[in-house]
C-alpha positions, -999 to 999 in steps of 0.1 A, spaced: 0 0 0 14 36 -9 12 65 12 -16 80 -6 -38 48 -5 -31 50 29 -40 85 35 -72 80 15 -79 48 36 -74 70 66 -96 96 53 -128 69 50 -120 56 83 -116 87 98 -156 98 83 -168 62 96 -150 74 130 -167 103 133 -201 84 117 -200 63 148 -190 88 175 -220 104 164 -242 76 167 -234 74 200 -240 112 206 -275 107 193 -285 73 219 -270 96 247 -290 126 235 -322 103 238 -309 88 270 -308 125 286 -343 131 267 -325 158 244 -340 145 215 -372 125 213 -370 85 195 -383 96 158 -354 124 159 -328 99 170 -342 74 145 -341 98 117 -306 108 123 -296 72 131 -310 59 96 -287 89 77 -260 77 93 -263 41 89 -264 45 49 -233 71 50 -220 42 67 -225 16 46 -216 42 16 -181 43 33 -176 5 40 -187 -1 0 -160 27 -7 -131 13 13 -142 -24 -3 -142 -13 -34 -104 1 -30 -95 -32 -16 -111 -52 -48 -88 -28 -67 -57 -32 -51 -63 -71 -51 -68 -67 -86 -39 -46 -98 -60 -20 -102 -61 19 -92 -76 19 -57 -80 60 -66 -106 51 -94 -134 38 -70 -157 57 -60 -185 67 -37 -219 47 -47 -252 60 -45 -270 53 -14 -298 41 -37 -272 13 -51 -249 3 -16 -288 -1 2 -298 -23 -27 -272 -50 -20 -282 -83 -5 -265 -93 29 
């Protein structure tokens, strides 16, 4: 892996950091009655495709490296297309 698949690796997991850290923000926030449950599943179901956007992003560099391929070249999917995959 080069320095700049690295760093662009870093970046995604970095947003999928964050992504979680504010997951957590928003149970605590409905914990401490901050937000009502419809807010906090709103918010949770945003995040939980930018989520899975990310995760099909840093796969999709993988597949490319594995494959001799520029990692740089993938891309960030649709939500419409990442939700539409089958477990």
């Amino acid at each position: 892996m080069t320095g700049s698949e690295a760093d662009a690796e870093g970046q995604i997991l970095g947003r999928i950091d964050e992504m979680i850290r504010q997951e957590r923000e928003l149970r605590e926030q409905l914990a401490e009655q901050v937000i009502d449950e419809s807010t906090e599943q709103a918010r949770l179901a945003r995040l939980e495709v930018e989520l899975d956007r990310c995760w099909d992003l840093l796969r999709q560099r993988k597949a490319r490296v594995s494959a001799g391929q520029d990692p740089d070249n993938a891309h960030l999917r649709p939500a419409s297309q990442v939700e539409d995959y089958l477990s």
